[in-house]
C-alpha atoms as an extended CHARMM CRD file, in Angstrom:
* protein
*
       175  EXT
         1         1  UNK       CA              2.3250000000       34.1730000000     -128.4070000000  PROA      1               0.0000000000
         2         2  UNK       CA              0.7570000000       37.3640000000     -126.6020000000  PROA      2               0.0000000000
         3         3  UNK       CA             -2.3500000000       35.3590000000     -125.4180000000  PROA      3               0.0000000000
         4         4  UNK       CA              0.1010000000       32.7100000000     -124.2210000000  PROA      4               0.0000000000
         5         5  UNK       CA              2.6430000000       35.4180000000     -122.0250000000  PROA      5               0.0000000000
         6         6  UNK       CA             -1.1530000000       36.6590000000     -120.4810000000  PROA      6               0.0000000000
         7         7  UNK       CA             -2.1700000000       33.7860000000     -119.5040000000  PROA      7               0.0000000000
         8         8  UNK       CA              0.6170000000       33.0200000000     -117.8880000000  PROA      8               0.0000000000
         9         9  UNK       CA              1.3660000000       36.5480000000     -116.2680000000  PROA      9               0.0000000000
        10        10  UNK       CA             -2.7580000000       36.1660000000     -115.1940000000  PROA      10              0.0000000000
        11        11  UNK       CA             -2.0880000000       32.4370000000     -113.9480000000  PROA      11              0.0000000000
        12        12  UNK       CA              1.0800000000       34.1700000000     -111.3160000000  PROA      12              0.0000000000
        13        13  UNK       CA             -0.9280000000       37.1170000000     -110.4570000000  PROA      13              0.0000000000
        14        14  UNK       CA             -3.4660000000       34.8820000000     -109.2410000000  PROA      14              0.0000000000
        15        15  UNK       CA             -1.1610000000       32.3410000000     -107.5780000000  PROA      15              0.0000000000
        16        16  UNK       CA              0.7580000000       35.3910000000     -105.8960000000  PROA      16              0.0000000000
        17        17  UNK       CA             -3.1510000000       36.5360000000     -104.6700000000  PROA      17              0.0000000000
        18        18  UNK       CA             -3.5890000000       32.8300000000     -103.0450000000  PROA      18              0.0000000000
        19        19  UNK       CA             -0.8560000000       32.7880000000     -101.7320000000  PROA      19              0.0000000000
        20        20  UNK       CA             -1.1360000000       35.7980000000      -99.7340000000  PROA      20              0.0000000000
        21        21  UNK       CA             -4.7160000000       35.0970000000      -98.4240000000  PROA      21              0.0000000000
        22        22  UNK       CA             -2.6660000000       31.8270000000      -97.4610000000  PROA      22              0.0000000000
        23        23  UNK       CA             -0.3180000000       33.8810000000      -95.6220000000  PROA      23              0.0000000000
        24        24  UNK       CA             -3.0380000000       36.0360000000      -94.0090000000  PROA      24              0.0000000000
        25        25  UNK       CA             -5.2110000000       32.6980000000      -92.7250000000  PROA      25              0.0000000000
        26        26  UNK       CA             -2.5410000000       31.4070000000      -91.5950000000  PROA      26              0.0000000000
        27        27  UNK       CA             -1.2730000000       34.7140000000      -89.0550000000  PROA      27              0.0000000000
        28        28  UNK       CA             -5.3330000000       34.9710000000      -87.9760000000  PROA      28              0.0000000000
        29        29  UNK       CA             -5.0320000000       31.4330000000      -86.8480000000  PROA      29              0.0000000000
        30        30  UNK       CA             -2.8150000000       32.4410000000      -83.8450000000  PROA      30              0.0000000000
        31        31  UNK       CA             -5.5680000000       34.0930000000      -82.4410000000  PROA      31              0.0000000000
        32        32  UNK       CA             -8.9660000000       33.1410000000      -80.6990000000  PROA      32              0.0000000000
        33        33  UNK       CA            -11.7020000000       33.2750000000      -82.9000000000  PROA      33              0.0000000000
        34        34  UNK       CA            -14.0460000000       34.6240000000      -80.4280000000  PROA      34              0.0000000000
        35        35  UNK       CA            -11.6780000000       38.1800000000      -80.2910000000  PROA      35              0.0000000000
        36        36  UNK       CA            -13.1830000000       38.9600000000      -83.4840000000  PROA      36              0.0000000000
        37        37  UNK       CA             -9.6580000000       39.7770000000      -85.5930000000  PROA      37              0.0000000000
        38        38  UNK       CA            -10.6500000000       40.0580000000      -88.6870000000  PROA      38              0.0000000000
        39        39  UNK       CA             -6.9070000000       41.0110000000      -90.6860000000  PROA      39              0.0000000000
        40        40  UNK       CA             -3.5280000000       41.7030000000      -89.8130000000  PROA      40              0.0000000000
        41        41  UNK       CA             -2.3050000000       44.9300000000      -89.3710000000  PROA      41              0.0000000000
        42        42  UNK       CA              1.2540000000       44.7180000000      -89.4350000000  PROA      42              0.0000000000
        43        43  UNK       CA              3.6450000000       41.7600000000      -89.6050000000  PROA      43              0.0000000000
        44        44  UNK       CA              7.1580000000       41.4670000000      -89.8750000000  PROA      44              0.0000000000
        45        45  UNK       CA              9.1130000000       37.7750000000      -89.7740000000  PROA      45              0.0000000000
        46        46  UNK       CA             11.9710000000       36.5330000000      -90.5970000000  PROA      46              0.0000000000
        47        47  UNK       CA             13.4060000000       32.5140000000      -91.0680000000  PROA      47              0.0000000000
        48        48  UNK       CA             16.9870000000       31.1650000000      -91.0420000000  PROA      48              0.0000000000
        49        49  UNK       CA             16.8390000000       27.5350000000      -92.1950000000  PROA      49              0.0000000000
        50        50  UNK       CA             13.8880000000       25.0130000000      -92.5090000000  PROA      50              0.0000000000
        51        51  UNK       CA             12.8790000000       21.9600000000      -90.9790000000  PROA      51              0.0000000000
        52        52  UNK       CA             14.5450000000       20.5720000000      -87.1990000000  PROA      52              0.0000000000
        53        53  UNK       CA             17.5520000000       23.5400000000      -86.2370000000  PROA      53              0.0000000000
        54        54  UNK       CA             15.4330000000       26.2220000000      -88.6780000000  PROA      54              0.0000000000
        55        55  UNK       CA             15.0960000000       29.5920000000      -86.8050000000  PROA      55              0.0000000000
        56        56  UNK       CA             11.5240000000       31.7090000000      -87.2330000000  PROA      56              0.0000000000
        57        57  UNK       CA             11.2310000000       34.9980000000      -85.2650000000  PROA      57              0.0000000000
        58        58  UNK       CA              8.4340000000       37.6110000000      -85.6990000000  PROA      58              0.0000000000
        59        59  UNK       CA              5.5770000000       40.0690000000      -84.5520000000  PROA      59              0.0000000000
        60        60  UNK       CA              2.2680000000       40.1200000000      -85.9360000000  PROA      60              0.0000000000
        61        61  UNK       CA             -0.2850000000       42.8180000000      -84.9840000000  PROA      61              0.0000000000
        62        62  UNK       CA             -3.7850000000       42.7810000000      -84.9740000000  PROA      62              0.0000000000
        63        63  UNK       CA             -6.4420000000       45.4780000000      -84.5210000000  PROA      63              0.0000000000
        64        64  UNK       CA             -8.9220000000       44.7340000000      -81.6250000000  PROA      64              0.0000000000
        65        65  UNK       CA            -12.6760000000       45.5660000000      -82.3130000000  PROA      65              0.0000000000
        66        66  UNK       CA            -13.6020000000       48.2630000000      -80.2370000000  PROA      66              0.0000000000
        67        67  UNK       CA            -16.8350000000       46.2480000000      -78.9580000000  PROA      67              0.0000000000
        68        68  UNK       CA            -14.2960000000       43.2700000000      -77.6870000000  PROA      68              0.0000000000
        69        69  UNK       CA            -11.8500000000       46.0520000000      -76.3020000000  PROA      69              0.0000000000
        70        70  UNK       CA            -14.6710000000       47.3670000000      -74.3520000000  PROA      70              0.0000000000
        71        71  UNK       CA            -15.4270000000       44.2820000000      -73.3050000000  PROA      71              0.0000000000
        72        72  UNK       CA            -12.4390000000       43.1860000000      -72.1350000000  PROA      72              0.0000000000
        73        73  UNK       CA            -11.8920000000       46.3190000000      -70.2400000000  PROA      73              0.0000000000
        74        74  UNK       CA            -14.7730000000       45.9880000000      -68.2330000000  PROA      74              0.0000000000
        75        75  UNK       CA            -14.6800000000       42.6170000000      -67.4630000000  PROA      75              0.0000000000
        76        76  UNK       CA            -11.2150000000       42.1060000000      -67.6650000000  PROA      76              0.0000000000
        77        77  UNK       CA             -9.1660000000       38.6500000000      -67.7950000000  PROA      77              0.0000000000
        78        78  UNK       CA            -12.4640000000       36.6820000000      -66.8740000000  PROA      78              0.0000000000
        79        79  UNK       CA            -13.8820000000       37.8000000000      -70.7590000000  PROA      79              0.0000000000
        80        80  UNK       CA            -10.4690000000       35.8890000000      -72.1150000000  PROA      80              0.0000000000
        81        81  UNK       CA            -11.1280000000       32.9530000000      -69.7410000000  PROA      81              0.0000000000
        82        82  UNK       CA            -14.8040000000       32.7220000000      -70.7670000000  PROA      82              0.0000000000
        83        83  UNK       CA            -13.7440000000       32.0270000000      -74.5100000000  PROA      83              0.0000000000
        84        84  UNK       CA            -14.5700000000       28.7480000000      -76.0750000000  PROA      84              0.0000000000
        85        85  UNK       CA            -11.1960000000       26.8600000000      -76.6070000000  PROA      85              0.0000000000
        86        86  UNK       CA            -10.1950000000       26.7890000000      -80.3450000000  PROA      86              0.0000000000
        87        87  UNK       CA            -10.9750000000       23.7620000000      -82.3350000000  PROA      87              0.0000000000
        88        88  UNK       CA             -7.5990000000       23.0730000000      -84.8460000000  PROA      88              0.0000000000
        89        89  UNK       CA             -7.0790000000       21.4360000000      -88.0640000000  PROA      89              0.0000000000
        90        90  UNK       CA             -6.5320000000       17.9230000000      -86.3450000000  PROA      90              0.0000000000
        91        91  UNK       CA             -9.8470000000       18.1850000000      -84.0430000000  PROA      91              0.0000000000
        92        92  UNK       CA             -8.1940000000       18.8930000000      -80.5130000000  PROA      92              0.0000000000
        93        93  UNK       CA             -8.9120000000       21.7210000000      -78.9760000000  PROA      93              0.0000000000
        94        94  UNK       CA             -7.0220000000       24.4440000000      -77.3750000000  PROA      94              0.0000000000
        95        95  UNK       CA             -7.5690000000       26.2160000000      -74.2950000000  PROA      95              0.0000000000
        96        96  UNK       CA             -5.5950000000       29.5030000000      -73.6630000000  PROA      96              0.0000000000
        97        97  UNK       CA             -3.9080000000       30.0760000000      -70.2870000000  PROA      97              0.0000000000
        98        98  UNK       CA             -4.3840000000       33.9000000000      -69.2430000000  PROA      98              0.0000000000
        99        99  UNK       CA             -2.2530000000       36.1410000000      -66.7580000000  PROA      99              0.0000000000
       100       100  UNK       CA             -1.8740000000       39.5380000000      -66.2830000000  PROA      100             0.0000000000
       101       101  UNK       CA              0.3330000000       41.7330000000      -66.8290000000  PROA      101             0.0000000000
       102       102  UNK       CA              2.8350000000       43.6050000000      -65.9600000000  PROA      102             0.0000000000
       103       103  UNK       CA              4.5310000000       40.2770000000      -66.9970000000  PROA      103             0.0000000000
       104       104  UNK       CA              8.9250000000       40.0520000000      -68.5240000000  PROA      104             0.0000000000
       105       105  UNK       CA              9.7200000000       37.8920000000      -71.0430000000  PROA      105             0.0000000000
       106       106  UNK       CA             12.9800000000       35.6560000000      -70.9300000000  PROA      106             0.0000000000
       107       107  UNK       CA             14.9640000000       37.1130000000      -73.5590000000  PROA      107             0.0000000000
       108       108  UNK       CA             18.8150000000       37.5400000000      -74.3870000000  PROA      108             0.0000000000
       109       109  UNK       CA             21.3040000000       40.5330000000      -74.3040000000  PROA      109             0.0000000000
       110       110  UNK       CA             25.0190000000       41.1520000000      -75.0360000000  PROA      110             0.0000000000
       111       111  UNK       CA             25.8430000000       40.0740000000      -71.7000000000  PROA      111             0.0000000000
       112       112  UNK       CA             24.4350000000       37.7570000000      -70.4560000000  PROA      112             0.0000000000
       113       113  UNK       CA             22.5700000000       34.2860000000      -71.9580000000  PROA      113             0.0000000000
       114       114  UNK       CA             19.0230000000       35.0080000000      -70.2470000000  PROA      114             0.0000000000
       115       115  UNK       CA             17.4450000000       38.3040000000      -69.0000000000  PROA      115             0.0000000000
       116       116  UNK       CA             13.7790000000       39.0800000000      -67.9730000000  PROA      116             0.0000000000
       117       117  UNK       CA             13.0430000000       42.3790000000      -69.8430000000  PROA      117             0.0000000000
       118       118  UNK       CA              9.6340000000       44.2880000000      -70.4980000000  PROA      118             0.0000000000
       119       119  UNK       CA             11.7970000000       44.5370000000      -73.9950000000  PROA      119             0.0000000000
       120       120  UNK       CA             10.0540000000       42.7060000000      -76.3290000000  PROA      120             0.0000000000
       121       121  UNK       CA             13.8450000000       43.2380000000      -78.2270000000  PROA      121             0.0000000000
       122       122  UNK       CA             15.2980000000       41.1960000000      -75.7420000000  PROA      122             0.0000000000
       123       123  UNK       CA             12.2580000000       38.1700000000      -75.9950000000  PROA      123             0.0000000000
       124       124  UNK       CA             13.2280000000       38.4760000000      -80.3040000000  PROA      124             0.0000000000
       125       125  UNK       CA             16.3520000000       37.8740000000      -79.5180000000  PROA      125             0.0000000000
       126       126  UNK       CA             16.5890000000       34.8020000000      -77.3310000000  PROA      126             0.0000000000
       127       127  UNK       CA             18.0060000000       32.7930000000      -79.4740000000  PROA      127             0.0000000000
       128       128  UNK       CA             20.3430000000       35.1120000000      -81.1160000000  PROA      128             0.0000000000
       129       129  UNK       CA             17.6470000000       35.4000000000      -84.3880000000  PROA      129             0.0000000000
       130       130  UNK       CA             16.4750000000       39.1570000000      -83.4980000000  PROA      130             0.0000000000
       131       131  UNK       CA             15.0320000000       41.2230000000      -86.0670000000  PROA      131             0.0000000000
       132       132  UNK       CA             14.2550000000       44.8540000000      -86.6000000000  PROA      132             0.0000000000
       133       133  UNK       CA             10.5270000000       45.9950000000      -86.2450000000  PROA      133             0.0000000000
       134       134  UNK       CA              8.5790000000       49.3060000000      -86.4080000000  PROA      134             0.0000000000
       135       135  UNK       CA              9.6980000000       51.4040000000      -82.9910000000  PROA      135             0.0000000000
       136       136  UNK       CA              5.9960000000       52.1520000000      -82.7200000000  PROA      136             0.0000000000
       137       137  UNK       CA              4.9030000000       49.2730000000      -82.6810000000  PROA      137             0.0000000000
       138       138  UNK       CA              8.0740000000       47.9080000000      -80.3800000000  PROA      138             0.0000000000
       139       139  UNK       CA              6.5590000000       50.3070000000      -78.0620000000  PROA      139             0.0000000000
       140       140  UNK       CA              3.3160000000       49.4890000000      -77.9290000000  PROA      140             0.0000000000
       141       141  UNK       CA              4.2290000000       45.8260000000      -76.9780000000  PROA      141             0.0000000000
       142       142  UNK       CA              6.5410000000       47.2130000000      -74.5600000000  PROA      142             0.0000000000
       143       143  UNK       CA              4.3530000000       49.4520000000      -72.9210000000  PROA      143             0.0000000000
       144       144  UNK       CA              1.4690000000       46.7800000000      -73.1840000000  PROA      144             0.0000000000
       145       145  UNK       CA              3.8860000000       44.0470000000      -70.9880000000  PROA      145             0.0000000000
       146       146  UNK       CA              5.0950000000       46.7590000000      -68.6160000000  PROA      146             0.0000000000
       147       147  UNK       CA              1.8830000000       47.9200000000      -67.4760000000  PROA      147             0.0000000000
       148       148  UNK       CA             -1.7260000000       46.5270000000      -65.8070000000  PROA      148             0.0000000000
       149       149  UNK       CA             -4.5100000000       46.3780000000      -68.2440000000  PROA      149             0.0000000000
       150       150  UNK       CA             -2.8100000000       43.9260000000      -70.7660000000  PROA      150             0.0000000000
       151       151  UNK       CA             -3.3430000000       40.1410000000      -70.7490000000  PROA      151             0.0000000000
       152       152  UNK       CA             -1.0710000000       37.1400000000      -72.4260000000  PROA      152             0.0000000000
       153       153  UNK       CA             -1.0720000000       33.6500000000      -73.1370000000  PROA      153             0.0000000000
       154       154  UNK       CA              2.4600000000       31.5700000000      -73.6080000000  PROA      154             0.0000000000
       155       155  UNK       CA              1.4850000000       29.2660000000      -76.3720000000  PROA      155             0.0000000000
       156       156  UNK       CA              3.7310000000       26.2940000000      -77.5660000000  PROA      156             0.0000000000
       157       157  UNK       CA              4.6950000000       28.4410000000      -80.2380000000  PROA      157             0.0000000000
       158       158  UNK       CA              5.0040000000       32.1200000000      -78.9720000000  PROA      158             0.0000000000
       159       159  UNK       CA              2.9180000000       34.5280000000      -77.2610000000  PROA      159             0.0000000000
       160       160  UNK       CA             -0.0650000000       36.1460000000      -77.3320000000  PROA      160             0.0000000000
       161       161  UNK       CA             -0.8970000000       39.2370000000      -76.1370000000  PROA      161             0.0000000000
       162       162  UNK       CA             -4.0300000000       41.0280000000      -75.9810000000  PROA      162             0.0000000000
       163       163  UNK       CA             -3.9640000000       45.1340000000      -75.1690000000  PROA      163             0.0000000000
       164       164  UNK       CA             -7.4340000000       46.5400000000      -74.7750000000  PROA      164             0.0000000000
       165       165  UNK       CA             -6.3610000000       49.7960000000      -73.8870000000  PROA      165             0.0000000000
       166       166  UNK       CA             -4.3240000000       50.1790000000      -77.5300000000  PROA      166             0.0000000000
       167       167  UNK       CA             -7.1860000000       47.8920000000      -79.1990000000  PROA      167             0.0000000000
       168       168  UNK       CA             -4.1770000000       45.4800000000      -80.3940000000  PROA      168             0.0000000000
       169       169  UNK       CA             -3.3280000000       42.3110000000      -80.1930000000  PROA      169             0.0000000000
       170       170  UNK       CA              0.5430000000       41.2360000000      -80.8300000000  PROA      170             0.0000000000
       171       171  UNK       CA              1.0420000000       37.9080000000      -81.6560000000  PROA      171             0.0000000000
       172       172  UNK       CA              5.5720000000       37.4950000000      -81.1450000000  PROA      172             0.0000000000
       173       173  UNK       CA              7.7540000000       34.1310000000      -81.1470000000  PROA      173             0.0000000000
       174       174  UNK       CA             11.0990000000       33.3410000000      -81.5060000000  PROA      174             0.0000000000
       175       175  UNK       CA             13.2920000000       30.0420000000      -82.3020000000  PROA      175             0.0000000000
């Protein structure tokens, strides 16, 4: 009976450790390969419903490598441009569309359906699914959107942001 209860409290402990290097492939696949992420640094997400009309908002962080920061500092947006596109599960490839910022996001507030906002708040909440995340790190997306220096890419899915100057990149979506 003990041998059988460890086994199976081994058998979840290693099905809980899959699943989060699941979890942690899957947030490094929002980002281009040739940044050189290597783990996420802080995530926070939140779903309301599955499937067609299920909600997903989040923010995932990543720390920069200080050689690709550099990089990117010095050469600026043309470094992002010059990276291969990504190859995905299904073979096509995707190419990432780079501007500058300062740059608002469409987002929502109390009064009104749509507002441009260097909030990234405001961008959570579009859809009325906003969460809570970590005021530091609310500010350092804020600060990278309001100011030059920063770059982003809108993808299908949410937006990318790369911050040399911080050596982050955000990763945020909503709907």
């Amino acid at each position: 009976m003990t041998i059988c209860v460890g086994t199976i409290a081994m058998l979840g402990a290693c099905a809980y450790f899959v699943a989060g290097l699941a979890r942690e492939r899957h947030r490094l696949g929002f980002v281009p390969t040739g940044l050189g992420v290597t783990g996420v640094r802080y995530a926070k997400e939140d779903s309301w419903g599955f499937g067609p009309g299920g909600n997903e908002t989040g923010v995932i962080a990543y720390a920069l490598p200080v050689p690709t920061a550099t990089a990117i500092q010095n050469q600026g947006i043309r470094y992002l441009q010059d990276l291969p596109p990504e190859t995905l599960a299904n073979g096509l490839g995707r190419a990432h569309s780079w501007q500058t910022t300062p740059a608002q996001l469409e987002g929502s507030d109390a009064h009104a359906n749509s507002v441009f906002s260097f909030d990234v708040a405001d961008y959570l909440n579009r859809y009325g699914f906003g969460i809570d995340i970590d005021p530091t790190v609310r500010q350092q997306i804020n600060d990278a959107l309001a100011n030059d220096g920063s770059f982003l890419s809108h993808e299908r899915t949410g937006i990318l942001i790369v911050a040399p100057s911080l050596q982050k990149v955000f990763y945020i979506y909503n709907g």
